[in-house]
C-alpha positions as CSV (number, residue, x, y, z in Angstrom):
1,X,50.2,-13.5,-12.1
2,X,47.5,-14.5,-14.6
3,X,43.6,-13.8,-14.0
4,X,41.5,-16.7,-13.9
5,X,39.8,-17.6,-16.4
6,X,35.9,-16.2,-17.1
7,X,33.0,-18.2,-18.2
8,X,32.5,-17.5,-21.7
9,X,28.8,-17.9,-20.8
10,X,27.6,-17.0,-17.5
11,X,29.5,-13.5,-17.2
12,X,27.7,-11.2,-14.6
13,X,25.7,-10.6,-12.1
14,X,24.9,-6.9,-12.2
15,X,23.8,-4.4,-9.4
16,X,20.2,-4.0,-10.3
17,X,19.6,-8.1,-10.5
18,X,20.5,-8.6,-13.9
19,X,22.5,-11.1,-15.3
20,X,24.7,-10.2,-18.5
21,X,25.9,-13.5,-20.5
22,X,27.6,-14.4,-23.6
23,X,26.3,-16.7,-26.6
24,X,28.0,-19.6,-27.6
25,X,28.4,-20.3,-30.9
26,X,24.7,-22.5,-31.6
27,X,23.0,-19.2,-30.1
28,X,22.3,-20.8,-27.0
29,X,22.5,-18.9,-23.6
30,X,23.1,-20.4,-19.6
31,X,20.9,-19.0,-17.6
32,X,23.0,-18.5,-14.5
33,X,21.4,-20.8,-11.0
34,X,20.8,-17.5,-9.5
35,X,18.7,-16.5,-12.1
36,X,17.2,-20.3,-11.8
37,X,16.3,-20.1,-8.5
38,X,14.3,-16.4,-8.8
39,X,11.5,-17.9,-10.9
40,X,9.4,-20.8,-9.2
41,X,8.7,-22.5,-12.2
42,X,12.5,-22.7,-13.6
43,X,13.6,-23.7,-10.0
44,X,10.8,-26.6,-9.5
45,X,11.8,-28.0,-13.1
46,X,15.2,-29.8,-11.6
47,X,13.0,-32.3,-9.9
48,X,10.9,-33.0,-12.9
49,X,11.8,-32.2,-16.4
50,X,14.9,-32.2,-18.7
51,X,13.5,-29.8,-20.9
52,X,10.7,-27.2,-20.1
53,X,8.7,-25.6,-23.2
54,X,8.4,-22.0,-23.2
55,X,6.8,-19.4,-25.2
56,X,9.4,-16.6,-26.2
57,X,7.4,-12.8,-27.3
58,X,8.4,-9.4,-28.1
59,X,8.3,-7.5,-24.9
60,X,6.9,-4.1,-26.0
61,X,8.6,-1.9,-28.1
62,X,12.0,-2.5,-27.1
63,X,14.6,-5.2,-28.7
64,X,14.0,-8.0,-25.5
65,X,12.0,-11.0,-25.3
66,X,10.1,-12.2,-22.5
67,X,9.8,-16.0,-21.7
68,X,7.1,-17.9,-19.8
69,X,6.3,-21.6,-19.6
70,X,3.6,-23.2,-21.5
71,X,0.7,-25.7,-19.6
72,X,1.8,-29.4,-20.8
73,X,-1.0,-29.4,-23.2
74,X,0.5,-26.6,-25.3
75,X,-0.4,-22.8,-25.9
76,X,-3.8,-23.2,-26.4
77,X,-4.3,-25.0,-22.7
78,X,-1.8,-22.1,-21.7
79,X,-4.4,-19.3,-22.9
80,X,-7.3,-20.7,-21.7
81,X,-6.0,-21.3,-18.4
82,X,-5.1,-17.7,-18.3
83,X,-8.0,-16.5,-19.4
84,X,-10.1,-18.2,-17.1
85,X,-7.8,-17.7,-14.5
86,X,-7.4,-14.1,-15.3
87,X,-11.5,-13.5,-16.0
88,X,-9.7,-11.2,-18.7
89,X,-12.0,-8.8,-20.8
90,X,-12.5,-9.0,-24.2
91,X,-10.4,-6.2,-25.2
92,X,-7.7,-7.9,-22.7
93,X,-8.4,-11.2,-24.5
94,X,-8.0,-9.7,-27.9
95,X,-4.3,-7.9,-26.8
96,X,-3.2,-10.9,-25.8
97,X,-4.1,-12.9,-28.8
98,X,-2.1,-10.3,-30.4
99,X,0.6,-10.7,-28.1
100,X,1.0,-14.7,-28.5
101,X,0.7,-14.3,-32.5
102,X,4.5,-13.2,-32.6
103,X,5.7,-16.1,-30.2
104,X,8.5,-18.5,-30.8
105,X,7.7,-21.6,-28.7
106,X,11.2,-23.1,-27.7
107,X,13.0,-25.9,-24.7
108,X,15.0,-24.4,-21.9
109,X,17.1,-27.8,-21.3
110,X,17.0,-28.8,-17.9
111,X,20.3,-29.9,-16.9
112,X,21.3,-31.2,-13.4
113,X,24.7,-30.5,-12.7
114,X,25.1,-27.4,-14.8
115,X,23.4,-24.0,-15.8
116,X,20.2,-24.5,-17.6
117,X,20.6,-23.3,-21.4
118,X,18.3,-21.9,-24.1
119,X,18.9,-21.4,-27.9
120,X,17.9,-17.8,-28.9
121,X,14.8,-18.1,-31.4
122,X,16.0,-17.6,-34.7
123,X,13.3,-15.5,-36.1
124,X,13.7,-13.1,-32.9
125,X,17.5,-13.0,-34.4
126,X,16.0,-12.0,-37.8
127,X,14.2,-9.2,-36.7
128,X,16.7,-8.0,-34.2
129,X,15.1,-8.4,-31.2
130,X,17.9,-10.6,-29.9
131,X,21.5,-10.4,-30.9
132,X,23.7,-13.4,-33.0
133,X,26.7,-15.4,-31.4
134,X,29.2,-13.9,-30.4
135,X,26.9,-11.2,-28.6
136,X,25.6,-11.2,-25.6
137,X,22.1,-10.8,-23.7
138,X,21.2,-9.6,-20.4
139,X,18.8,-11.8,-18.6
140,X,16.8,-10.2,-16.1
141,X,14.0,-12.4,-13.5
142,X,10.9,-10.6,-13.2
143,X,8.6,-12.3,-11.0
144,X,7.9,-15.4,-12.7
145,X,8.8,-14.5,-15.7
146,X,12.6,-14.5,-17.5
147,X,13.4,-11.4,-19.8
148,X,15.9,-11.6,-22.2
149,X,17.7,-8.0,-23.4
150,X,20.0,-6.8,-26.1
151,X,23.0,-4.9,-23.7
152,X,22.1,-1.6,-25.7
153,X,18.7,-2.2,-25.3
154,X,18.4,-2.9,-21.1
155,X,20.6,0.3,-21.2
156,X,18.6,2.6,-22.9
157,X,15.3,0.9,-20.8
158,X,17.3,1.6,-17.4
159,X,17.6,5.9,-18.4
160,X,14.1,6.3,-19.6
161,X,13.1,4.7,-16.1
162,X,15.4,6.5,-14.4
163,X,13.8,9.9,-16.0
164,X,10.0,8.7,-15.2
165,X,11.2,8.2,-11.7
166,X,13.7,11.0,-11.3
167,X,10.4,13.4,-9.4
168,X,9.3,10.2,-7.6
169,X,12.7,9.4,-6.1
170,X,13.5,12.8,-5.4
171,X,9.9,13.3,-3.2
172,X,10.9,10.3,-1.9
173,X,14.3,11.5,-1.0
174,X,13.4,14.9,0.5
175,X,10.3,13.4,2.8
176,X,13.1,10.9,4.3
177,X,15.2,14.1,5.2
């Protein structure tokens, strides 16, 4: 008896909420309705848009990405909403200036029947932060925004928070006795 057939795309939901998927061969990744309906902004986009703009950035020191939408009136509107929003210091301000100076602004295309999809920055690719087709990402949803992971990456981020909460968990774990 032959196994079905897997989506070369949307591969897996994993355990702790993350989403493993494949890229196709124009570096573009579906990003799974489960992952769609987590994050407000993705999920309210079906009504409204075929194509959302996003800003794509480094996320720390680690080979992922993180993506968040951009106001209609573009990054700068985006910024000054937040700052005002946030009341943000100036140090704040300045970090993230920095931040937003290694962005890649991209579309997520909105489709309506089917998975939305998102081509993979290709600078990010350059500096290998994300990976090339054939490889694969893991997507994670973290509050409203959408992080995007090199497998290897999401891995080696899982055991170091595994070891800074291995005394939490077990204080946890023994006052529950």
């Amino acid at each position: 008896m032959a196994l079905p057939e897997r989506s070369k795309l949307a591969d897996a939901v994993q355990s702790d909420g993350s989403w493993t998927a494949s890229l196709d061969n124009s570096n573009r990744v579906e990003i799974p309705v489960a992952v769609v309906n987590q994050i407000e902004w993705l999920r309210q986009a079906k009504a409204t848009a075929s194509a959302i703009r996003v800003a794509v950035v480094p996320l720390d020191e680690f080979s992922a990405v993180e993506v968040f939408p951009l106001s209609s009136d573009g990054l700068a509107a985006t910024i000054e909403e937040l700052e005002e929003f946030a009341q943000l210091t100036e140090a704040e301000r300045d970090q993230f200036h920095r931040l937003l100076a290694s962005r890649w602004e991209v579309n997520i295309e909105v489709r309506k029947s089917k998975p939305y999809r998102v081509t993979l920055p290709r600078e990010a690719r350059n500096l290998d932060l994300l990976p090339n087709y054939p490889g694969k990402v893991v997507l994670y949803p973290r509050e409203q925004r959408l992080e995007i992971w090199k497998p290897s990456e999401w891995l080696q981020n899982r055991l170091k928070c595994i070891a800074l909460l291995s005394d939490k968990i077990d204080e946890f774990l023994t006052k529950r006795v």
